[in-house]
C-alpha positions in Angstrom: 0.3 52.8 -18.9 2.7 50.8 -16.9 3.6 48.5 -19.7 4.7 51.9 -21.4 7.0 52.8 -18.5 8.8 49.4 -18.3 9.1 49.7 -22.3 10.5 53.3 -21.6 13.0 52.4 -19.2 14.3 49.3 -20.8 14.5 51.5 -24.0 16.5 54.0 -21.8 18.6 51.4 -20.1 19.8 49.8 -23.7 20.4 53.3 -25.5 23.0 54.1 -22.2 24.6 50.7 -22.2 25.9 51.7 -26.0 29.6 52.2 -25.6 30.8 54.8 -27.3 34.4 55.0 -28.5 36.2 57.9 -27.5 37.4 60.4 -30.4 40.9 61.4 -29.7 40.7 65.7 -29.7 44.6 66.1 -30.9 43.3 64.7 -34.3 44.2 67.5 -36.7 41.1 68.3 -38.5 42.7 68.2 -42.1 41.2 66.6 -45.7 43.7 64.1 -46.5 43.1 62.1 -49.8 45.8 61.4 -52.3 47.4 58.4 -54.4 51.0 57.6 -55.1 52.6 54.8 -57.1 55.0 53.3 -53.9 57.0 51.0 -56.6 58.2 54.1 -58.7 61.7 55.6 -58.0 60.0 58.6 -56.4 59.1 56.6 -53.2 62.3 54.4 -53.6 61.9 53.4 -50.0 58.4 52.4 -50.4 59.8 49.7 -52.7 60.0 46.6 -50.5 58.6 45.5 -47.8 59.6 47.4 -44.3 60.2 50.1 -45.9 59.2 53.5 -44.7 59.1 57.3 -45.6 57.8 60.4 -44.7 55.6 62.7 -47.1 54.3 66.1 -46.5 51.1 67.1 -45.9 48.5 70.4 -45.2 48.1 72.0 -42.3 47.8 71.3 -39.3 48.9 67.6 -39.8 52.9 67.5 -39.2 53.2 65.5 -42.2 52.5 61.8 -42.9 54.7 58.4 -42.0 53.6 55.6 -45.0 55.2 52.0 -43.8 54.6 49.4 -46.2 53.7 46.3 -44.0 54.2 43.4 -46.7 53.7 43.5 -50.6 50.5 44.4 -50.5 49.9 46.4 -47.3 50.6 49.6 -45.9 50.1 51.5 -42.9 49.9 55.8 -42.7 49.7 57.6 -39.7 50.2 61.6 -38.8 53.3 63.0 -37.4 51.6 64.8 -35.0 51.9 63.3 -31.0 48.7 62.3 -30.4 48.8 62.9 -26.4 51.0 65.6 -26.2 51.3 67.5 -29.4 52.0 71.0 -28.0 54.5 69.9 -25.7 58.2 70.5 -27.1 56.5 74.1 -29.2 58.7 76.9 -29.9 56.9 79.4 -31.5 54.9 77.6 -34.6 57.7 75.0 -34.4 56.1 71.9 -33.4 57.5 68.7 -32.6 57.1 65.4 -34.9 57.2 62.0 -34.6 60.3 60.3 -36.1 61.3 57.1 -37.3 65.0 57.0 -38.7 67.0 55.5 -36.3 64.0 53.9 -33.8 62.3 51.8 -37.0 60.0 49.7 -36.1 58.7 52.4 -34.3 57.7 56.3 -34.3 59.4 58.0 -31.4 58.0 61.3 -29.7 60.9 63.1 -29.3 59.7 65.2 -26.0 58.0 62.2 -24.1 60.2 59.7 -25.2 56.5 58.0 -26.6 57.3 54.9 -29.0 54.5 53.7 -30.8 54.7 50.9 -33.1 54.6 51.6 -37.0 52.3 48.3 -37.2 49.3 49.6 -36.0 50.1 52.9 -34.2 49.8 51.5 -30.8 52.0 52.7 -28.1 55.1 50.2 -27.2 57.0 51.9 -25.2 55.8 55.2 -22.6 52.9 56.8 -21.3 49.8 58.2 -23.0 45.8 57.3 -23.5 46.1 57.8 -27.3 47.7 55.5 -30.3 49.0 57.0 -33.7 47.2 59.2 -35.9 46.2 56.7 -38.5 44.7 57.0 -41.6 43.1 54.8 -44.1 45.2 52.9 -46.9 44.0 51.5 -50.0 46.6 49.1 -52.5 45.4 48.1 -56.0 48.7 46.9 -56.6 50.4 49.8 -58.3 48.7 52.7 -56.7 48.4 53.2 -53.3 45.4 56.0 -51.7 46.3 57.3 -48.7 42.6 59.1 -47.4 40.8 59.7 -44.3 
C-alpha cells in the first residue's frame, strides 16, 4: 500500500512538472492552406531573396505577410496584432500589421509593436505575444503556405 502512494505521488509530481506552452488566444481560428509559385510574375516581389508581400486571406485573419528568407526559405505570418488586435477598431475596421516602409520588420500601427519578419519575434515594444506564424513548405517552385 505505501509503495502505491509514493508511486502515486511521484506519478503526480512528474505529470505537474510538464511545462506546457502557452497558446496565444488572439490566434484567429481560420483554415489556411494554399500553394503559390513565388518565382512567377504574379508574386514579382517574392522573386528574390528579402523580398516580401502581402496576400489576402479568410476571415478573421487580416490577411497574410510571405517574406522569403533566402532562395529556399520563407516565412508567413498573420496581419492580425497578436497582443492587441482590437485596439485601433473602428467599427469592423481593424488594424493590420504593415511592412512597407519599416522592412525588416512588421509594425503595429496602434502600439507602435515591431516585430521582426525573421521569426515573428518582437524587436522593438511591448507585448507577451510574437507574430502570428504559420507553416511554410518550398519544393523549389511551389511554395504551401498551411497551418
Amino acid at each position: 500500500m505505501r509503495f502505491v502512494n509514493i508511486f502515486l505521488l511521484l506519478f503526480w509530481l512528474m505529470l505537474g512538472s510538464c511545462a506546457k506552452e502557452e497558446r496565444n488566444p488572439n490566434i484567429p481560428n481560420v483554415y489556411i492552406n494554399f500553394v503559390i509559385n513565388p518565382n512567377s510574375t504574379q508574386y514579382q516581389p517574392l522573386n528574390t531573396a528579402g523580398g516580401w508581400m502581402y496576400l489576402t486571406s479568410d476571415l478573421p485573419s487580416r490577411g497574410i505577410i510571405v517574406h522569403r528568407i533566402n532562395q529556399t526559405d520563407f516565412v508567413a505570418f498573420d496581419r492580425i496584432p497578436p497582443n492587441e488586435p482590437n485596439k485601433c477598431c473602428n467599427g469592423n475596421n481593424c488594424t493590420r500589421l504593415i511592412v512597407d516602409q519599416h522592412y525588416p520588420f512588421a509594425k503595429d500601427t496602434c502600439t507602435g509593436t515591431t516585430y521582426s519578419l525573421l521569426d515573428g519575434s518582437i524587436f522593438q515594444g511591448t507585448g507577451r505575444w510574437p507574430m502570428i506564424q504559420y507553416n511554410t513548405s518550398y519544393n523549389g517552385g511551389m511554395l504551401r503556405i498551411f497551418n
